[in-house]
Structures are given as structure tokens and as C-alpha cells.
Backbone atoms as SQL, in Angstrom:
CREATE TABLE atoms (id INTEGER PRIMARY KEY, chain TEXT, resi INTEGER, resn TEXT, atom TEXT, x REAL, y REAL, z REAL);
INSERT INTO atoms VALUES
  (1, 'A', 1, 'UNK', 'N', 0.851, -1.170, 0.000),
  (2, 'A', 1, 'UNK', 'CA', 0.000, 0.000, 0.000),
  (3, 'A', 1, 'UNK', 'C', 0.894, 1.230, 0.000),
  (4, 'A', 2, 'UNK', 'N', 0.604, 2.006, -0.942),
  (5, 'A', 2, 'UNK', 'CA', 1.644, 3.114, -0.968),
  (6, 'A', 2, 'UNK', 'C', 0.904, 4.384, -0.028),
  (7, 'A', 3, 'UNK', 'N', 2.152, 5.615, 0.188),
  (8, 'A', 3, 'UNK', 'CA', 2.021, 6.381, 1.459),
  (9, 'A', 3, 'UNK', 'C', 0.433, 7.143, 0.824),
  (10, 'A', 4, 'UNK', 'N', -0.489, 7.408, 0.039),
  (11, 'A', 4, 'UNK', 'CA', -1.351, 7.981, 0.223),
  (12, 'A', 4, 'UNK', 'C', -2.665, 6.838, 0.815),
  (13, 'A', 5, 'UNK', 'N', -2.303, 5.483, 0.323),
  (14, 'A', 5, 'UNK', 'CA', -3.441, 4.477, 1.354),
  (15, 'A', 5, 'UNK', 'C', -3.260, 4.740, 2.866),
  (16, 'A', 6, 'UNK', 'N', -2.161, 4.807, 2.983),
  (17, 'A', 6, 'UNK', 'CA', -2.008, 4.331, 4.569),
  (18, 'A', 6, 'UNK', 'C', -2.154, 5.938, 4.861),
  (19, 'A', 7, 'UNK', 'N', -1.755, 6.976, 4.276),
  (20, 'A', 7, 'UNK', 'CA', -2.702, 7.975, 5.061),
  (21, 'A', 7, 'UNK', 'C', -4.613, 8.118, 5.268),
  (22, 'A', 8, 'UNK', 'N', -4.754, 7.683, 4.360),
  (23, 'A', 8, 'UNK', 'CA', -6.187, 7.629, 4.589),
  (24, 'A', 8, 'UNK', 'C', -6.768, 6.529, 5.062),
  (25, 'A', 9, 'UNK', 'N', -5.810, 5.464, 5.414),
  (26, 'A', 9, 'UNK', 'CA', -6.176, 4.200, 6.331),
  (27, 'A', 9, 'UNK', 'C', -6.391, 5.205, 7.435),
  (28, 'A', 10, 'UNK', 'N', -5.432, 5.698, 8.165),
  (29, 'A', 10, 'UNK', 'CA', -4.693, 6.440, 8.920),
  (30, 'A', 10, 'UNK', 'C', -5.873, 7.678, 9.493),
  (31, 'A', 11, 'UNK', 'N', -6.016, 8.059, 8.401),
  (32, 'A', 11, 'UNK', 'CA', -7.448, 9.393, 8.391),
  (33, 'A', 11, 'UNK', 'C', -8.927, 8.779, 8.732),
  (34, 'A', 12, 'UNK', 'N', -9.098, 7.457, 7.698),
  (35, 'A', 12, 'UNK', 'CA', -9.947, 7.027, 8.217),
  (36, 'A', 12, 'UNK', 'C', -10.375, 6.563, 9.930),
  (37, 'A', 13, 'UNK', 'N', -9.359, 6.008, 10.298),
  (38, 'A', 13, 'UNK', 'CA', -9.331, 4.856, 11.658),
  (39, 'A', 13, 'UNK', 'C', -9.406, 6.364, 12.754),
  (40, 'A', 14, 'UNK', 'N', -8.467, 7.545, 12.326),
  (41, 'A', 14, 'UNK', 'CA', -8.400, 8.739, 13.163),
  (42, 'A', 14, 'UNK', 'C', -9.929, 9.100, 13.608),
  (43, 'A', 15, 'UNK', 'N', -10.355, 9.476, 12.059),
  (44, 'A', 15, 'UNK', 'CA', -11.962, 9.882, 12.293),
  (45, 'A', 15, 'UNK', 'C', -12.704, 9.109, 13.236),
  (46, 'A', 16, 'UNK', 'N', -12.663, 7.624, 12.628),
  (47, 'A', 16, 'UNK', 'CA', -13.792, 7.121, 13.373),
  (48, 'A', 16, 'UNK', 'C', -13.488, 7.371, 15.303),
  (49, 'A', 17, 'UNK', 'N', -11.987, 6.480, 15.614),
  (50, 'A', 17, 'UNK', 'CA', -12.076, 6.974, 17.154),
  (51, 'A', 17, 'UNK', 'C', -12.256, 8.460, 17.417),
  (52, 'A', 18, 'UNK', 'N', -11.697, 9.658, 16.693),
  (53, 'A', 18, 'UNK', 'CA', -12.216, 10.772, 17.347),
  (54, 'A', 18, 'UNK', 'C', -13.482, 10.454, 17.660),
  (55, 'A', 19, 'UNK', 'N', -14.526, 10.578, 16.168),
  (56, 'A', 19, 'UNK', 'CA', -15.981, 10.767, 16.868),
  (57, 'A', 19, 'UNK', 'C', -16.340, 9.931, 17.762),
  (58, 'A', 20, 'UNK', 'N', -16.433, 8.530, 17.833),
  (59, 'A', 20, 'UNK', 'CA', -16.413, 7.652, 18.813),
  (60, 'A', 20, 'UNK', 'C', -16.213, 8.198, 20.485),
  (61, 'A', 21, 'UNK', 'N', -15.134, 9.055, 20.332),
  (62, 'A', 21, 'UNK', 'CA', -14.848, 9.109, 21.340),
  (63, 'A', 21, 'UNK', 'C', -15.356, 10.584, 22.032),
  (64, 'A', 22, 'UNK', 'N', -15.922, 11.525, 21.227),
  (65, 'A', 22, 'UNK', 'CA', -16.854, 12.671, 21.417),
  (66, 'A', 22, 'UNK', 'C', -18.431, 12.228, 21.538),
  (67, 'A', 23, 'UNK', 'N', -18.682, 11.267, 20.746),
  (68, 'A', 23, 'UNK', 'CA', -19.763, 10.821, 21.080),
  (69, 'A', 23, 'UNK', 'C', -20.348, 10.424, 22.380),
  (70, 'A', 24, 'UNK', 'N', -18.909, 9.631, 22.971),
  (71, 'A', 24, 'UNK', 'CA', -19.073, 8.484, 24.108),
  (72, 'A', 24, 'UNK', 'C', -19.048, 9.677, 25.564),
  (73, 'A', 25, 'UNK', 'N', -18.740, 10.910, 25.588),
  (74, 'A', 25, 'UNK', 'CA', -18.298, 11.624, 26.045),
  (75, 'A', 25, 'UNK', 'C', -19.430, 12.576, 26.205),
  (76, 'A', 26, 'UNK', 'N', -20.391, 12.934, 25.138),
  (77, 'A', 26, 'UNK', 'CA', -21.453, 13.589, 25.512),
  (78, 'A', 26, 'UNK', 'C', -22.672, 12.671, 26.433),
  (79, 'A', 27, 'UNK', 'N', -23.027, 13.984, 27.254),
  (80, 'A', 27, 'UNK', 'CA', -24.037, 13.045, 27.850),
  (81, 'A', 27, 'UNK', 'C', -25.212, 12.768, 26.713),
  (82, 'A', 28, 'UNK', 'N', -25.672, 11.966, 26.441),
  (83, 'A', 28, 'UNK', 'CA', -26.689, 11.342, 25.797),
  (84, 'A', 28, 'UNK', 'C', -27.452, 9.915, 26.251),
  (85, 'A', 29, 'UNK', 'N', -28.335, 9.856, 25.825),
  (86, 'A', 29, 'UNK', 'CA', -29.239, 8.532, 25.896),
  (87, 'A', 29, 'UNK', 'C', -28.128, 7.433, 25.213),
  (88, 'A', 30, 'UNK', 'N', -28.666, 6.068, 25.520),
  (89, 'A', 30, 'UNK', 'CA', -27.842, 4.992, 25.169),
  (90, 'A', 30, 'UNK', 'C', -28.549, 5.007, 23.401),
  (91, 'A', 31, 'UNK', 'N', -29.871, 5.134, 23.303),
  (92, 'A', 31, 'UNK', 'CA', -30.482, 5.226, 22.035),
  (93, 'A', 31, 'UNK', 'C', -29.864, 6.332, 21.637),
  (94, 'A', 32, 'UNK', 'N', -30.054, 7.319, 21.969),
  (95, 'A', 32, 'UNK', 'CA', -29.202, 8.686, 21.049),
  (96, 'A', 32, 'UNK', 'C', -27.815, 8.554, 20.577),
  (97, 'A', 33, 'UNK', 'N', -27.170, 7.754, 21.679),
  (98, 'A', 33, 'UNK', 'CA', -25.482, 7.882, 21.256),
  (99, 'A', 33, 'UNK', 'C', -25.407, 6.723, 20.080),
  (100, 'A', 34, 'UNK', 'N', -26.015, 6.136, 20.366),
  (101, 'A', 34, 'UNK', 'CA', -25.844, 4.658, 19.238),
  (102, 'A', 34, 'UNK', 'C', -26.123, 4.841, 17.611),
  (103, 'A', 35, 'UNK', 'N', -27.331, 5.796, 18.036),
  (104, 'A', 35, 'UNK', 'CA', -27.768, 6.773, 16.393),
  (105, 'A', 35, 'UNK', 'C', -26.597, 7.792, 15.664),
  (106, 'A', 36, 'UNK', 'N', -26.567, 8.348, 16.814),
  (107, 'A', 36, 'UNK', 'CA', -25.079, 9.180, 16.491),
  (108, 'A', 36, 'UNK', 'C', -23.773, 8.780, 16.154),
  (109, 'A', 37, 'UNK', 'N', -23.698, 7.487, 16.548),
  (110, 'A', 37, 'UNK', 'CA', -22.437, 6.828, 16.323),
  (111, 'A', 37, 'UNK', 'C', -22.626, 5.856, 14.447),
  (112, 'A', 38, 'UNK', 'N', -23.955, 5.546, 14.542),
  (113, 'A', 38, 'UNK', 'CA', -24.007, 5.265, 13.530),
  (114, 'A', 38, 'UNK', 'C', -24.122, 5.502, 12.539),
  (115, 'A', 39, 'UNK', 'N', -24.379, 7.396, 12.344),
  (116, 'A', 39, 'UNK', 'CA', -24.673, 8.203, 11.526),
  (117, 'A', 39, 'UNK', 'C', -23.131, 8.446, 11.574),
  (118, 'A', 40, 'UNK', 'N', -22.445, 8.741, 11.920),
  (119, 'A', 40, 'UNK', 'CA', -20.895, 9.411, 12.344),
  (120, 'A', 40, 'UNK', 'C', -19.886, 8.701, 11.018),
  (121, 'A', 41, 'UNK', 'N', -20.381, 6.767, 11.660),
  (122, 'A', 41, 'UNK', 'CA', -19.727, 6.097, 10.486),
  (123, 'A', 41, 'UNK', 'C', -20.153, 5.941, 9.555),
  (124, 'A', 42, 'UNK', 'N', -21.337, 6.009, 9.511),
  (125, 'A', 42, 'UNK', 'CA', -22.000, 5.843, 7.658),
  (126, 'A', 42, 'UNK', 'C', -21.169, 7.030, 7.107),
  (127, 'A', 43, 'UNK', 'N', -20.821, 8.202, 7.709),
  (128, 'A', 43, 'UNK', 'CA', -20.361, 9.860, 6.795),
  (129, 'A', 43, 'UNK', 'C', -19.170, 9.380, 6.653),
  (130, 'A', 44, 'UNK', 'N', -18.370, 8.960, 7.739),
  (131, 'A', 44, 'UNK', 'CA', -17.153, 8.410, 7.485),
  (132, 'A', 44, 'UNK', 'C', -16.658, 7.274, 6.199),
  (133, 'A', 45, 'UNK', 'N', -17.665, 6.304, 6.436),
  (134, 'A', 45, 'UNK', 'CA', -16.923, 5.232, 5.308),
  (135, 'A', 45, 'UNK', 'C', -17.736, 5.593, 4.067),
  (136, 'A', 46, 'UNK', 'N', -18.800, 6.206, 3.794),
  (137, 'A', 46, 'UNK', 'CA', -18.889, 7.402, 2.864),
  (138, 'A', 46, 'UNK', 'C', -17.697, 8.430, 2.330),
  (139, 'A', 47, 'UNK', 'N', -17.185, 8.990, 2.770),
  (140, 'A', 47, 'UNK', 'CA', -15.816, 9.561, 2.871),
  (141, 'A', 47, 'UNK', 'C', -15.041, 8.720, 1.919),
  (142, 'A', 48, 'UNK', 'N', -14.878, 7.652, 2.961),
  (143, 'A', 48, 'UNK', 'CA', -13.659, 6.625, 2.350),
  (144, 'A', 48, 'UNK', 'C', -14.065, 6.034, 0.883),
  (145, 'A', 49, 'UNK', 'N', -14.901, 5.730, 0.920),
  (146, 'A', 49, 'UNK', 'CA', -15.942, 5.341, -0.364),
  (147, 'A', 49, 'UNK', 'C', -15.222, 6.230, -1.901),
  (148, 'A', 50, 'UNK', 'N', -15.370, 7.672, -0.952),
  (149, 'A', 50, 'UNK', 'CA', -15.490, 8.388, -2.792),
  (150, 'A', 50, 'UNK', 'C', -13.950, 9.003, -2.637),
  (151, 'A', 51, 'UNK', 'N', -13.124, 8.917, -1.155),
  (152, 'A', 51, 'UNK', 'CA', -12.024, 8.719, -1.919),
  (153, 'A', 51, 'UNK', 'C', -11.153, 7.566, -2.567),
  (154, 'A', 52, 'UNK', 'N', -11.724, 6.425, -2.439),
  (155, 'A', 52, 'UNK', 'CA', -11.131, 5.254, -3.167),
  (156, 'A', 52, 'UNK', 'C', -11.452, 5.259, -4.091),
  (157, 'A', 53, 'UNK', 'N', -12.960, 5.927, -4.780),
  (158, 'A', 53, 'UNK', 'CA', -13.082, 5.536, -5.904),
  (159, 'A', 53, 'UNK', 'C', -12.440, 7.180, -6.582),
  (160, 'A', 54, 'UNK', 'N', -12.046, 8.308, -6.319),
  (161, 'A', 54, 'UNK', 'CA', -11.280, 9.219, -7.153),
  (162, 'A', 54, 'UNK', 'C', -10.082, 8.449, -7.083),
  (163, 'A', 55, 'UNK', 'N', -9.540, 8.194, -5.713),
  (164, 'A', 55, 'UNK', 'CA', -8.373, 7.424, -6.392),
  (165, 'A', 55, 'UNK', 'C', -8.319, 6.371, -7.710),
  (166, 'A', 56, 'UNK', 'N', -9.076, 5.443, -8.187),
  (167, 'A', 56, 'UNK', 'CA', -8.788, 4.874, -8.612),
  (168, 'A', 56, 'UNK', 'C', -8.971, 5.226, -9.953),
  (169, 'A', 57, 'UNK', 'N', -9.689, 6.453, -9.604),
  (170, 'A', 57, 'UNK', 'CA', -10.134, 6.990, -11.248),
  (171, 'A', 57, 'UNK', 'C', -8.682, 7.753, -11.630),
  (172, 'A', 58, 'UNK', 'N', -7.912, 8.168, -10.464),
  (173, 'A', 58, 'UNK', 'CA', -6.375, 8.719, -10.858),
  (174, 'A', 58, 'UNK', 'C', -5.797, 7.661, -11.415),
  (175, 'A', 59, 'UNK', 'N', -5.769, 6.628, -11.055),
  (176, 'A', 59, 'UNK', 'CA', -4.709, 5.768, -11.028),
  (177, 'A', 59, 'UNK', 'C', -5.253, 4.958, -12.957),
  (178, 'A', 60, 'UNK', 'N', -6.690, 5.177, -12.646),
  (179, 'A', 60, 'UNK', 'CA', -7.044, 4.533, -14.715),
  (180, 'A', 60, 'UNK', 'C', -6.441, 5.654, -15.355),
  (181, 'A', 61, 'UNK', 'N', -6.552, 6.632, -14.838),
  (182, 'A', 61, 'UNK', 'CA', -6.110, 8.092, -15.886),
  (183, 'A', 61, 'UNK', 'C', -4.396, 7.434, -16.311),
  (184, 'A', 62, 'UNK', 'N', -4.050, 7.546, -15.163),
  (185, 'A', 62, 'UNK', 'CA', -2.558, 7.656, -15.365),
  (186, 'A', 62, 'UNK', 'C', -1.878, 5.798, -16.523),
  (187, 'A', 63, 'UNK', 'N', -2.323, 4.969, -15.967),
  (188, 'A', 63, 'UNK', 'CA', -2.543, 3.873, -16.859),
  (189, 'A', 63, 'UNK', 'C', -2.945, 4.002, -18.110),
  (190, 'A', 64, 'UNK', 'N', -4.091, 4.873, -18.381),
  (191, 'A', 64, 'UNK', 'CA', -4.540, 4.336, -19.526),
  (192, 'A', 64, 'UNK', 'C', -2.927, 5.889, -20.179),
  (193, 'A', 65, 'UNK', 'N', -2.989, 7.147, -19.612),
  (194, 'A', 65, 'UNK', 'CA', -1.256, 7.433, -20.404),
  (195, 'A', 65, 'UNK', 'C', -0.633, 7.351, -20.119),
  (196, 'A', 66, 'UNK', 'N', -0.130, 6.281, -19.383),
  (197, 'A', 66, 'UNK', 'CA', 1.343, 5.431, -20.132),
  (198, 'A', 66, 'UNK', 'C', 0.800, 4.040, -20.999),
  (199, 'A', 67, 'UNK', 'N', -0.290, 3.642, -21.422),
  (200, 'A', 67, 'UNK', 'CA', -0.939, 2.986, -22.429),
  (201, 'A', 67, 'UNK', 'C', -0.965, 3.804, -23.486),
  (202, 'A', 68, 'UNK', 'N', -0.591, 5.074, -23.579),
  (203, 'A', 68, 'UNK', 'CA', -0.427, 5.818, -24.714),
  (204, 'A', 68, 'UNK', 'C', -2.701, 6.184, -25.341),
  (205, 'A', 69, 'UNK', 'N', -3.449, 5.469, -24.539),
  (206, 'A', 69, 'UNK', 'CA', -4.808, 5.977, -24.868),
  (207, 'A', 69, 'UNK', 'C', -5.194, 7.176, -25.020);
């Protein structure tokens, strides 16, 4: 995995314990925090989602020129 995966491994895993851990920290209901936590990661691996897929749309760009396409 080259250094821009493992930063956004890195970014990703950051995000989630921050919020996790702001979440766990507000007073809230056990139902409220659980909603919140689960909304937190859906935005998150959402996130991760559309930067894997720009990445990979860099990475066809750059393939298809040095394929000379």
C-alpha cells in the first residue's frame, strides 16, 4: 500500500475513534449515542468510499497514459 493508502487508512481509523470518542463523552441517551455513532460512520466510510473511488479513477487516468490511450 503506498504512502497515500495508509494515510487515509490512517485518516480514516483517526476519524472514526475521534468521533467515537466525542460521542461516548457527551451526555446522551444509550439510544441517542448509538444513532449518532451510527450516523458518524456511515459519513465516514462514505468519505472513504469516494475517496477510493477518485483514487482509482487517478490511477485509470494515469494507466490508460502510459498505455499511450
Amino acid at each position: 500500500m503506498g504512502k497515500l493508502g495508509s494515510f487515509l487508512n490512517g485518516l480514516i481509523i483517526g476519524a472514526i475513534s475521534g468521533a467515537a470518542a466525542a460521542l461516548l463523552l457527551a451526555p446522551k441517551s444509550g439510544q441517542d449515542l448509538r444513532e449518532d455513532i451510527k450516523r458518524e460512520v456511515e459519513e465516514i466510510l462514505e468519505e472513504g468510499r469516494r475517496a477510493s473511488e477518485q483514487r482509482q479513477r487517478e490511477m485509470e487516468e494515469q494507466l490508460n497514459r502510459l498505455r499511450g490511450l
